[in-house]
C-alpha positions in Angstrom: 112.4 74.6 152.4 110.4 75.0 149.1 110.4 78.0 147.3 106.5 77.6 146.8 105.5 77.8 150.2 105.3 81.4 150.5 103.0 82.1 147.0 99.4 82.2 146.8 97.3 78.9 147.0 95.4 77.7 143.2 93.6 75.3 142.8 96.4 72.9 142.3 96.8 69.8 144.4 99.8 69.9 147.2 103.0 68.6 146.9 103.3 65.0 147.5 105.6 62.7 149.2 108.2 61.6 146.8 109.1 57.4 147.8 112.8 56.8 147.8 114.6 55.0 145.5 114.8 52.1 147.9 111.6 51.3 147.8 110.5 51.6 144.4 109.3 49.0 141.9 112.2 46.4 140.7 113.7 47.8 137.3 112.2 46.4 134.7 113.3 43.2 133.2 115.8 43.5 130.1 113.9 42.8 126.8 114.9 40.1 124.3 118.5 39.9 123.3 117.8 41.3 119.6 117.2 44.4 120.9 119.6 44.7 123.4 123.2 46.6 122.9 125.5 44.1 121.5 127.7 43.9 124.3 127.7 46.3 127.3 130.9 45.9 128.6 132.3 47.4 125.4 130.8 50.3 125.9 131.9 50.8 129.6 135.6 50.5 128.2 135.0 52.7 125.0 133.4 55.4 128.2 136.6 55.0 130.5 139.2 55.8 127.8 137.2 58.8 127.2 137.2 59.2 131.0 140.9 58.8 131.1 142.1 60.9 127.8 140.3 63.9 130.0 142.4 62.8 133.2 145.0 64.3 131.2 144.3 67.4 130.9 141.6 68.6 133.0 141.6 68.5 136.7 138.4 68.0 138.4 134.9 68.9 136.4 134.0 65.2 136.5 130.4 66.5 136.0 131.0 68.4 132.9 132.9 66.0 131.8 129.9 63.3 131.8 127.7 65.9 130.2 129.8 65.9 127.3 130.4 62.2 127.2 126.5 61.5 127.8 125.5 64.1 125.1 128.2 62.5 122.4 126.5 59.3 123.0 123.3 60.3 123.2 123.4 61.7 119.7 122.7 66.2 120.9 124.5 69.4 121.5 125.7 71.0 124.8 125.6 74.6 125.8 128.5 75.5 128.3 128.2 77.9 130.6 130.7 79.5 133.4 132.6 82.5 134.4 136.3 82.8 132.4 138.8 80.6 133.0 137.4 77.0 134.5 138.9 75.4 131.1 135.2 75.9 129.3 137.6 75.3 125.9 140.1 73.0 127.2 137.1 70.4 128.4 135.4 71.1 124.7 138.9 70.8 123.4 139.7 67.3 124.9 136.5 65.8 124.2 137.4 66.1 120.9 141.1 65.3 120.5 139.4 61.7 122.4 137.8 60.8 119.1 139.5 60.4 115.9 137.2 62.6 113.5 137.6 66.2 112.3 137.4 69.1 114.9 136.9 73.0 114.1 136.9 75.7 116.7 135.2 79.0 115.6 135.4 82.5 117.9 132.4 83.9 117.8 132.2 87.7 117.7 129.2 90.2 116.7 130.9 90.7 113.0 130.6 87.0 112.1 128.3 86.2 109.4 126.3 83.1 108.4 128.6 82.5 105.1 131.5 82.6 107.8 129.9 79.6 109.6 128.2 77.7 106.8 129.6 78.0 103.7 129.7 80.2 100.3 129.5 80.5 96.7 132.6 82.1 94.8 133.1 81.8 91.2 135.9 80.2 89.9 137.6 82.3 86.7 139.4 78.7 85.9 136.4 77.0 85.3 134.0 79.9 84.8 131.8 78.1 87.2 130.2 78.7 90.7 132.2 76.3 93.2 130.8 75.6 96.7 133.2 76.1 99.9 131.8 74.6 103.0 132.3 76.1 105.9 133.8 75.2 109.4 130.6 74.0 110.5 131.3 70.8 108.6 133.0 69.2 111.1 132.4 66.1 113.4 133.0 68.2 116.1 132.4 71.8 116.4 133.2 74.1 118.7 131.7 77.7 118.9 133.2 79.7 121.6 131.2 82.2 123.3 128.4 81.7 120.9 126.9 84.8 122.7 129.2 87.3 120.9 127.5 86.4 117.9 124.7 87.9 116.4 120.9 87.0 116.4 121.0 86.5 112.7 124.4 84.4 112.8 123.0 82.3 115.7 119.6 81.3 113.8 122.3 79.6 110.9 122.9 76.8 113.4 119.8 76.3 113.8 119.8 74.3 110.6 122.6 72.2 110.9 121.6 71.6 114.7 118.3 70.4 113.8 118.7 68.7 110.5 122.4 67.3 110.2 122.8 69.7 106.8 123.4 72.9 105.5 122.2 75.1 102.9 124.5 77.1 100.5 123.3 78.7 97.4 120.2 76.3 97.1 121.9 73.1 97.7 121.3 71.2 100.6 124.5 69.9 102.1 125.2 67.0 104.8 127.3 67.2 107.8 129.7 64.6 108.2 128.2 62.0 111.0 129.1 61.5 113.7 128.3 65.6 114.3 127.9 67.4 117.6 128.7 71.2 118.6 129.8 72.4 121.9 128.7 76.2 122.2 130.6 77.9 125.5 129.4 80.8 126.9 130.2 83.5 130.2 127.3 85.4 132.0 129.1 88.1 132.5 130.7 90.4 130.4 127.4 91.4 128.6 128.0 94.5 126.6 128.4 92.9 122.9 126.9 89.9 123.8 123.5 88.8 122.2 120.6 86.5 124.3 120.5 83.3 123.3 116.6 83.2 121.2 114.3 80.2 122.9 114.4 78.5 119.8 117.9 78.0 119.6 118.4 76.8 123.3 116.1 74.4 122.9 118.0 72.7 120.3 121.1 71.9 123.1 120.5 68.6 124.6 122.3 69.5 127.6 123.4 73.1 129.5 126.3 72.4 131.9 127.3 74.9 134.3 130.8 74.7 135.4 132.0 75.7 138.9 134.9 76.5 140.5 137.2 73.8 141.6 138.0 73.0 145.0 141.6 73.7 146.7 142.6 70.6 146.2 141.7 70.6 142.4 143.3 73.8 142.3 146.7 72.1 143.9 146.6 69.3 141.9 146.2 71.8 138.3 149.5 73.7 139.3 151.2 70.5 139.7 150.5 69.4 136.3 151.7 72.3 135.4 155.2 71.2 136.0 155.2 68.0 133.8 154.5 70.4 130.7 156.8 72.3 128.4 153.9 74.8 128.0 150.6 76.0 130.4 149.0 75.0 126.6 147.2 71.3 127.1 149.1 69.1 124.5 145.9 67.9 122.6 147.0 65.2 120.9 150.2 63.6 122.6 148.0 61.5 125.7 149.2 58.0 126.0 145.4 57.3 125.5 144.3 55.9 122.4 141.5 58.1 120.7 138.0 56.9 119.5 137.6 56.0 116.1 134.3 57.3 114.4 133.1 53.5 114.2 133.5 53.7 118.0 131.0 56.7 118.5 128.7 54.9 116.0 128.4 52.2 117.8 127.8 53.5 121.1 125.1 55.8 119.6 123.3 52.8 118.2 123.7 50.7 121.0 122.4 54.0 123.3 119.2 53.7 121.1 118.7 50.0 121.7 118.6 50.4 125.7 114.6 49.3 126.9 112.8 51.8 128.9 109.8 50.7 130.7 106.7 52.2 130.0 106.7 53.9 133.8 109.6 55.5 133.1 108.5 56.9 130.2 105.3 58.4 132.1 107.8 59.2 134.9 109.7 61.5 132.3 106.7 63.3 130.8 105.4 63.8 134.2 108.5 65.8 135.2 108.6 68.0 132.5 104.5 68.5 132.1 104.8 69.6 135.6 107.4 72.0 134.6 104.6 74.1 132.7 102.2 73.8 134.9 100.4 70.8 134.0 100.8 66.5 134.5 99.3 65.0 137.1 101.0 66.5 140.1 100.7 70.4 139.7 102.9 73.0 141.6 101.3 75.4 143.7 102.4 78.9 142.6 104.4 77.8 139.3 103.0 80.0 136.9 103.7 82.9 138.8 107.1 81.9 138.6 107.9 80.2 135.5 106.7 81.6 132.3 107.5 78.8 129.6 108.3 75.3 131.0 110.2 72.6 129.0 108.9 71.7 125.6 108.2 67.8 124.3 111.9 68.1 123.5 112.8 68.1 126.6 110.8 65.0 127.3 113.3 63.5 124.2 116.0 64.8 125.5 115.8 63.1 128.9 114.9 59.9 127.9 117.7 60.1 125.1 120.3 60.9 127.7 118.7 58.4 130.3 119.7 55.5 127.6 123.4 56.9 127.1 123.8 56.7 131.3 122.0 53.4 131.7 124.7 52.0 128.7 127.8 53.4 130.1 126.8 51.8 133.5 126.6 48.4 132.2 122.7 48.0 132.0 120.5 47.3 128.9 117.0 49.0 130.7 116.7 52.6 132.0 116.0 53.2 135.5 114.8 56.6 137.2 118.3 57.4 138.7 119.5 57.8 135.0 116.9 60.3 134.6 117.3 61.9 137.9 120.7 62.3 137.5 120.9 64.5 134.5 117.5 66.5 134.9 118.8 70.1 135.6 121.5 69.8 132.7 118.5 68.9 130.6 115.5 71.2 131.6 117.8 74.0 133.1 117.6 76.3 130.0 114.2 75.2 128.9 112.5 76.4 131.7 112.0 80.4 131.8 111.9 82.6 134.6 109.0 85.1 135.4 110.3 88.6 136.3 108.9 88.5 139.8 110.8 85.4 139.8 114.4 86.9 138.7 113.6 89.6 141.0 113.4 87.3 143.8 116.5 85.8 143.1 114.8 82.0 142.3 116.5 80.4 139.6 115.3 77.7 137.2 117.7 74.9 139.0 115.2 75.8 142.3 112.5 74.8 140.3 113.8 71.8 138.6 114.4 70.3 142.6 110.8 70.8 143.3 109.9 69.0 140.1 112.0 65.7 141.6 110.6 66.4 145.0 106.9 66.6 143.5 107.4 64.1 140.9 106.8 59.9 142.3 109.5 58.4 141.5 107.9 55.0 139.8 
Protein backbone atom coordinates (compact mmCIF):
# COMPACT_ATOMS: atom_id res chain seq x y z
CA UNK A 1 0.00 0.00 0.00
CA UNK A 2 1.45 3.53 -0.77
CA UNK A 3 2.15 5.77 1.82
CA UNK A 4 0.49 8.61 -0.32
CA UNK A 5 -2.80 7.39 -0.49
CA UNK A 6 -3.97 8.79 2.68
CA UNK A 7 -2.57 12.69 2.05
CA UNK A 8 -4.43 15.42 0.48
CA UNK A 9 -5.00 15.44 -3.36
CA UNK A 10 -2.78 18.59 -5.53
CA UNK A 11 -2.90 19.12 -8.46
CA UNK A 12 -0.39 16.47 -9.40
CA UNK A 13 -1.11 13.75 -11.87
CA UNK A 14 -1.75 10.07 -10.19
CA UNK A 15 0.58 7.42 -9.97
CA UNK A 16 1.06 5.52 -12.99
CA UNK A 17 1.52 1.90 -13.88
CA UNK A 18 5.14 1.16 -13.79
CA UNK A 19 5.72 -1.74 -17.10
CA UNK A 20 7.91 -4.57 -15.93
CA UNK A 21 11.19 -5.15 -16.90
CA UNK A 22 10.05 -7.93 -19.22
CA UNK A 23 8.52 -5.91 -21.47
CA UNK A 24 10.66 -2.99 -21.79
CA UNK A 25 12.54 -1.72 -24.77
CA UNK A 26 15.70 -3.99 -25.92
CA UNK A 27 18.96 -2.52 -24.11
CA UNK A 28 20.51 -0.44 -26.23
CA UNK A 29 23.03 -1.64 -28.68
CA UNK A 30 26.86 -1.32 -27.45
CA UNK A 31 28.63 1.63 -29.16
CA UNK A 32 31.82 1.40 -31.23
CA UNK A 33 34.66 -0.65 -29.79
CA UNK A 34 36.85 2.63 -29.13
CA UNK A 35 34.78 3.49 -26.51
CA UNK A 36 34.06 0.48 -25.03
CA UNK A 37 36.03 -1.02 -21.76
CA UNK A 38 38.99 -2.80 -22.97
CA UNK A 39 37.94 -6.12 -22.01
CA UNK A 40 35.05 -6.93 -19.79
CA UNK A 41 35.84 -10.08 -18.58
CA UNK A 42 38.86 -8.58 -16.83
CA UNK A 43 36.90 -6.71 -14.89
CA UNK A 44 34.50 -9.45 -13.66
CA UNK A 45 37.72 -11.38 -12.40
CA UNK A 46 39.42 -8.22 -10.89
CA UNK A 47 35.42 -7.89 -9.02
CA UNK A 48 35.39 -11.64 -7.82
CA UNK A 49 38.75 -11.54 -6.03
CA UNK A 50 37.49 -8.60 -4.37
CA UNK A 51 34.34 -10.69 -3.71
CA UNK A 52 36.41 -13.55 -2.46
CA UNK A 53 39.20 -11.56 -0.23
CA UNK A 54 35.76 -10.46 1.74
CA UNK A 55 34.67 -14.28 1.95
CA UNK A 56 37.39 -14.31 4.33
CA UNK A 57 36.51 -12.38 6.72
CA UNK A 58 33.02 -11.25 6.72
CA UNK A 59 30.05 -13.54 6.82
CA UNK A 60 27.06 -12.51 5.09
CA UNK A 61 26.49 -8.52 4.10
CA UNK A 62 26.76 -9.40 0.49
CA UNK A 63 24.90 -6.07 -0.07
CA UNK A 64 27.28 -3.91 1.77
CA UNK A 65 29.71 -5.50 0.39
CA UNK A 66 28.74 -4.48 -3.40
CA UNK A 67 28.23 -0.95 -2.07
CA UNK A 68 31.69 -0.69 -1.29
CA UNK A 69 32.95 -2.55 -4.33
CA UNK A 70 30.52 -0.40 -6.77
CA UNK A 71 31.52 2.90 -5.01
CA UNK A 72 35.55 2.01 -5.41
CA UNK A 73 34.81 1.57 -8.95
CA UNK A 74 32.67 4.11 -9.55
CA UNK A 75 35.26 6.66 -8.36
CA UNK A 76 32.87 8.18 -4.65
CA UNK A 77 32.65 7.86 -1.00
CA UNK A 78 30.27 5.70 1.18
CA UNK A 79 28.56 6.56 4.39
CA UNK A 80 27.97 3.37 6.70
CA UNK A 81 25.42 3.17 8.85
CA UNK A 82 24.15 0.37 11.49
CA UNK A 83 23.72 -0.35 15.10
CA UNK A 84 27.28 -1.64 16.89
CA UNK A 85 28.71 -4.58 16.08
CA UNK A 86 27.60 -5.88 12.33
CA UNK A 87 31.47 -5.54 11.45
CA UNK A 88 30.79 -1.67 10.09
CA UNK A 89 35.00 -1.63 10.43
CA UNK A 90 35.79 -5.06 9.66
CA UNK A 91 33.83 -4.68 6.05
CA UNK A 92 35.66 -1.06 5.70
CA UNK A 93 38.72 -2.75 6.90
CA UNK A 94 38.75 -5.68 4.23
CA UNK A 95 37.87 -3.58 1.43
CA UNK A 96 40.97 -2.09 1.90
CA UNK A 97 43.50 -4.78 2.84
CA UNK A 98 41.84 -6.15 -0.99
CA UNK A 99 43.90 -3.44 -2.75
CA UNK A 100 47.47 -2.83 -2.56
CA UNK A 101 47.55 1.03 -1.73
CA UNK A 102 47.93 2.89 1.58
CA UNK A 103 45.11 2.65 4.20
CA UNK A 104 44.62 4.99 7.40
CA UNK A 105 41.92 4.51 9.95
CA UNK A 106 41.05 7.68 12.07
CA UNK A 107 38.49 7.55 15.46
CA UNK A 108 36.65 10.21 15.32
CA UNK A 109 35.71 11.89 18.63
CA UNK A 110 34.26 15.67 19.43
CA UNK A 111 38.10 16.84 20.36
CA UNK A 112 39.50 16.10 16.93
CA UNK A 113 40.50 19.02 15.06
CA UNK A 114 41.00 19.79 11.32
CA UNK A 115 44.99 19.92 11.58
CA UNK A 116 44.43 16.39 13.20
CA UNK A 117 42.80 15.14 9.89
CA UNK A 118 44.52 17.31 7.28
CA UNK A 119 47.69 18.24 7.98
CA UNK A 120 49.97 21.04 9.77
CA UNK A 121 52.70 23.45 9.81
CA UNK A 122 55.59 23.06 12.54
CA UNK A 123 58.81 24.78 12.27
CA UNK A 124 61.70 22.95 12.02
CA UNK A 125 64.79 24.50 14.47
CA UNK A 126 67.24 22.23 12.04
CA UNK A 127 66.44 24.04 9.12
CA UNK A 128 64.88 27.23 10.60
CA UNK A 129 62.11 26.60 8.15
CA UNK A 130 58.29 25.90 8.14
CA UNK A 131 58.01 22.03 7.02
CA UNK A 132 54.57 20.67 6.02
CA UNK A 133 53.22 17.24 7.68
CA UNK A 134 50.26 15.79 5.90
CA UNK A 135 47.91 14.36 7.65
CA UNK A 136 46.17 10.81 7.74
CA UNK A 137 43.79 11.94 5.25
CA UNK A 138 46.37 11.34 2.65
CA UNK A 139 45.69 8.00 2.09
CA UNK A 140 44.24 5.86 -0.80
CA UNK A 141 41.90 4.68 1.54
CA UNK A 142 40.53 6.31 4.51
CA UNK A 143 38.58 5.33 7.02
CA UNK A 144 36.80 7.67 9.54
CA UNK A 145 35.01 5.79 12.10
CA UNK A 146 31.96 7.14 13.61
CA UNK A 147 32.41 10.26 11.71
CA UNK A 148 29.40 11.51 13.94
CA UNK A 149 31.61 11.92 17.05
CA UNK A 150 33.23 14.59 15.33
CA UNK A 151 32.53 18.02 15.26
CA UNK A 152 30.70 20.30 12.76
CA UNK A 153 33.82 22.32 12.15
CA UNK A 154 36.10 19.06 11.84
CA UNK A 155 33.50 17.40 9.50
CA UNK A 156 33.37 20.56 6.95
CA UNK A 157 37.55 19.75 6.52
CA UNK A 158 36.51 16.69 4.49
CA UNK A 159 34.64 18.44 2.64
CA UNK A 160 37.68 19.57 0.63
CA UNK A 161 39.39 16.58 0.07
CA UNK A 162 35.99 14.80 -0.68
CA UNK A 163 35.13 17.16 -3.30
CA UNK A 164 38.34 18.20 -4.83
CA UNK A 165 40.93 15.23 -4.45
CA UNK A 166 43.35 17.92 -2.34
CA UNK A 167 44.00 19.49 0.79
CA UNK A 168 44.94 22.82 2.05
CA UNK A 169 47.69 23.35 4.71
CA UNK A 170 49.15 26.68 5.45
CA UNK A 171 48.16 28.10 1.86
CA UNK A 172 49.38 25.33 -0.20
CA UNK A 173 47.19 23.21 -1.97
CA UNK A 174 48.06 19.63 -1.59
CA UNK A 175 46.99 16.37 -3.72
CA UNK A 176 45.61 13.16 -2.45
CA UNK A 177 47.30 10.24 -3.60
CA UNK A 178 44.81 8.61 -6.45
CA UNK A 179 43.20 6.19 -6.33
CA UNK A 180 41.37 7.99 -3.08
CA UNK A 181 38.04 6.99 -1.39
CA UNK A 182 36.86 7.39 2.34
CA UNK A 183 34.54 5.10 4.12
CA UNK A 184 32.82 7.15 7.06
CA UNK A 185 30.84 4.59 9.57
CA UNK A 186 28.35 5.66 11.75
CA UNK A 187 25.59 4.23 14.70
CA UNK A 188 22.09 5.99 15.10
CA UNK A 189 22.03 5.43 18.43
CA UNK A 190 24.13 6.49 21.10
CA UNK A 191 23.51 10.28 20.32
CA UNK A 192 24.69 12.30 23.28
CA UNK A 193 28.21 13.53 21.78
CA UNK A 194 27.43 12.89 18.53
CA UNK A 195 27.05 15.75 15.89
CA UNK A 196 24.32 15.61 12.64
CA UNK A 197 25.73 15.07 9.70
CA UNK A 198 25.32 18.99 7.71
CA UNK A 199 23.37 18.40 4.12
CA UNK A 200 26.31 19.51 2.43
CA UNK A 201 28.52 17.01 3.55
CA UNK A 202 26.14 13.99 3.02
CA UNK A 203 25.69 14.90 -0.21
CA UNK A 204 29.22 14.35 -1.03
CA UNK A 205 28.91 10.31 -0.16
CA UNK A 206 28.11 8.50 -3.27
CA UNK A 207 26.49 5.83 -1.47
CA UNK A 208 24.79 5.33 2.33
CA UNK A 209 24.60 1.63 3.14
CA UNK A 210 22.63 0.43 5.94
CA UNK A 211 23.79 -2.76 7.43
CA UNK A 212 21.34 -5.29 9.08
CA UNK A 213 21.51 -7.98 11.11
CA UNK A 214 22.52 -11.25 9.81
CA UNK A 215 20.43 -14.23 9.69
CA UNK A 216 20.89 -17.37 12.05
CA UNK A 217 22.53 -19.05 9.73
CA UNK A 218 25.05 -16.15 9.07
CA UNK A 219 25.33 -15.96 12.60
CA UNK A 220 26.35 -19.94 12.80
CA UNK A 221 28.50 -19.81 10.09
CA UNK A 222 30.57 -16.40 11.92
CA UNK A 223 31.20 -18.52 15.15
CA UNK A 224 32.49 -21.28 13.18
CA UNK A 225 35.12 -19.20 11.66
CA UNK A 226 35.87 -18.34 14.73
CA UNK A 227 37.58 -21.61 15.34
CA UNK A 228 40.04 -21.49 12.39
CA UNK A 229 41.61 -18.24 14.03
CA UNK A 230 44.26 -17.65 16.65
CA UNK A 231 42.45 -14.52 17.50
CA UNK A 232 38.38 -13.15 17.29
CA UNK A 233 40.77 -10.07 15.41
CA UNK A 234 40.22 -10.64 11.29
CA UNK A 235 43.87 -11.28 10.09
CA UNK A 236 43.86 -8.39 7.50
CA UNK A 237 46.50 -9.21 5.45
CA UNK A 238 47.28 -13.13 5.54
CA UNK A 239 44.05 -14.27 2.87
CA UNK A 240 45.21 -16.62 0.32
CA UNK A 241 43.77 -13.93 -2.09
CA UNK A 242 45.92 -11.84 -3.96
CA UNK A 243 45.20 -8.03 -3.43
CA UNK A 244 44.54 -5.31 -6.09
CA UNK A 245 47.24 -3.35 -7.27
CA UNK A 246 46.48 0.41 -7.66
CA UNK A 247 46.84 -0.05 -11.66
CA UNK A 248 43.96 -2.52 -11.08
CA UNK A 249 41.53 0.05 -9.49
CA UNK A 250 42.70 2.48 -12.26
CA UNK A 251 41.71 0.55 -14.73
CA UNK A 252 38.41 -0.42 -13.62
CA UNK A 253 37.58 3.16 -12.85
CA UNK A 254 38.40 4.15 -16.46
CA UNK A 255 36.86 1.27 -18.01
CA UNK A 256 33.57 2.18 -15.55
CA UNK A 257 33.58 5.57 -17.36
CA UNK A 258 33.67 4.15 -20.83
CA UNK A 259 30.34 1.96 -20.28
CA UNK A 260 27.40 3.66 -23.02
CA UNK A 261 24.32 4.69 -21.49
CA UNK A 262 21.42 5.35 -23.69
CA UNK A 263 19.91 8.48 -23.86
CA UNK A 264 16.49 6.96 -22.10
CA UNK A 265 18.29 5.92 -19.39
CA UNK A 266 19.70 8.91 -18.83
CA UNK A 267 15.98 10.65 -18.84
CA UNK A 268 15.03 7.57 -16.82
CA UNK A 269 17.60 8.65 -14.05
CA UNK A 270 16.69 12.36 -13.89
CA UNK A 271 13.20 11.42 -13.87
CA UNK A 272 13.62 9.54 -10.63
CA UNK A 273 15.35 11.90 -8.77
CA UNK A 274 13.35 15.18 -10.21
CA UNK A 275 10.39 13.35 -8.90
CA UNK A 276 12.03 13.05 -5.68
CA UNK A 277 11.58 16.97 -5.11
CA UNK A 278 8.52 17.21 -6.39
CA UNK A 279 8.98 17.89 -9.93
CA UNK A 280 9.75 15.52 -13.54
CA UNK A 281 7.22 14.45 -15.41
CA UNK A 282 5.43 12.13 -13.07
CA UNK A 283 4.64 14.06 -9.75
CA UNK A 284 3.75 12.36 -6.38
CA UNK A 285 0.60 13.24 -4.86
CA UNK A 286 1.34 14.50 -1.29
CA UNK A 287 5.31 14.68 -1.53
CA UNK A 288 6.01 17.88 -0.38
CA UNK A 289 4.15 17.45 2.62
CA UNK A 290 6.47 14.80 3.24
CA UNK A 291 9.74 15.39 1.89
CA UNK A 292 11.34 18.65 2.49
CA UNK A 293 14.57 18.61 0.25
CA UNK A 294 14.65 15.87 -2.53
CA UNK A 295 17.99 14.62 -4.14
CA UNK A 296 20.20 17.30 -5.74
CA UNK A 297 21.74 16.95 -9.59
CA UNK A 298 24.35 14.94 -7.72
CA UNK A 299 22.40 12.51 -7.08
CA UNK A 300 21.46 12.25 -10.74
CA UNK A 301 25.57 11.76 -11.14
CA UNK A 302 25.79 9.57 -8.69
CA UNK A 303 23.37 7.03 -10.09
CA UNK A 304 24.31 7.02 -13.36
CA UNK A 305 28.11 6.79 -12.10
CA UNK A 306 27.30 3.71 -10.06
CA UNK A 307 24.90 2.32 -12.89
CA UNK A 308 28.21 2.10 -15.12
CA UNK A 309 30.36 0.33 -12.30
CA UNK A 310 27.28 -2.47 -12.07
CA UNK A 311 26.75 -2.77 -15.75
CA UNK A 312 30.95 -3.42 -15.90
CA UNK A 313 31.18 -5.83 -13.20
CA UNK A 314 28.34 -7.86 -14.88
CA UNK A 315 30.04 -8.24 -18.15
CA UNK A 316 28.11 -5.50 -20.22
CA UNK A 317 29.50 -2.46 -22.00
CA UNK A 318 25.76 -0.45 -21.93
CA UNK A 319 23.72 0.41 -18.83
CA UNK A 320 20.39 -0.91 -18.38
CA UNK A 321 17.61 0.23 -15.82
CA UNK A 322 18.21 -2.77 -13.45
CA UNK A 323 21.69 -1.30 -12.77
CA UNK A 324 20.04 1.83 -11.73
CA UNK A 325 17.17 0.16 -9.99
CA UNK A 326 19.38 -1.82 -8.07
CA UNK A 327 21.27 0.71 -6.19
CA UNK A 328 18.66 3.60 -5.89
CA UNK A 329 18.04 3.73 -2.10
CA UNK A 330 21.89 3.43 -1.33
CA UNK A 331 22.12 6.46 -3.61
CA UNK A 332 19.17 8.84 -2.80
CA UNK A 333 18.58 7.45 0.73
CA UNK A 334 20.41 10.35 2.49
CA UNK A 335 19.64 12.94 0.00
CA UNK A 336 16.21 12.90 0.44
CA UNK A 337 14.95 14.82 3.75
CA UNK A 338 12.10 14.06 5.78
CA UNK A 339 9.29 16.68 6.81
CA UNK A 340 8.54 16.57 10.57
CA UNK A 341 4.90 15.39 10.03
CA UNK A 342 6.69 12.82 8.14
CA UNK A 343 9.20 11.57 11.03
CA UNK A 344 6.33 11.78 13.20
CA UNK A 345 4.52 9.39 11.26
CA UNK A 346 7.17 7.03 11.23
CA UNK A 347 7.71 7.23 7.10
CA UNK A 348 11.17 7.02 6.30
CA UNK A 349 13.04 8.20 3.15
CA UNK A 350 13.53 4.38 1.84
CA UNK A 351 9.31 4.51 1.72
CA UNK A 352 9.71 7.21 -0.53
CA UNK A 353 12.47 6.13 -2.74
CA UNK A 354 9.93 2.67 -3.54
CA UNK A 355 7.25 5.05 -4.72
CA UNK A 356 9.71 6.82 -6.88
CA UNK A 357 10.46 3.21 -8.72
CA UNK A 358 6.86 2.40 -8.57
CA UNK A 359 5.89 5.97 -10.16
CA UNK A 360 8.86 6.15 -12.30
CA UNK A 361 8.29 4.11 -16.22
CA UNK A 362 10.81 2.09 -16.35
CA UNK A 363 12.14 2.91 -20.20
Amino acid sequence: MSIFENTPETHETSVPHVPSLATSQTPPQAPSSSTTPENPQRAMQLAQRMRDHFAQGLVGQEDLRESLILTLIAGGHILIESVPGLAKTTAARLLASGVSGTFKRIQCTPDLMPADLVGTQVFDFATQKMVTQIGPVHANIVLLDEINRSSAKTQSAMLEAMAEGATTIGGERMPLPQPFMVIATQNPIEEEGTYNLPEAQMDRFMMKAVMTYPTAEQEVAMLSMLGTRESDTVAYDNGTVQPLSLSDITYLRRAARTVHISDEVKKYVVDLVATSRAAGNHPIKGLSSLVRLGASPRASISLIRVAQAQALISGRDYVIPEDVKSHVHDVLRHRILMTFEALADNITADQVIDTLIDTVPVP
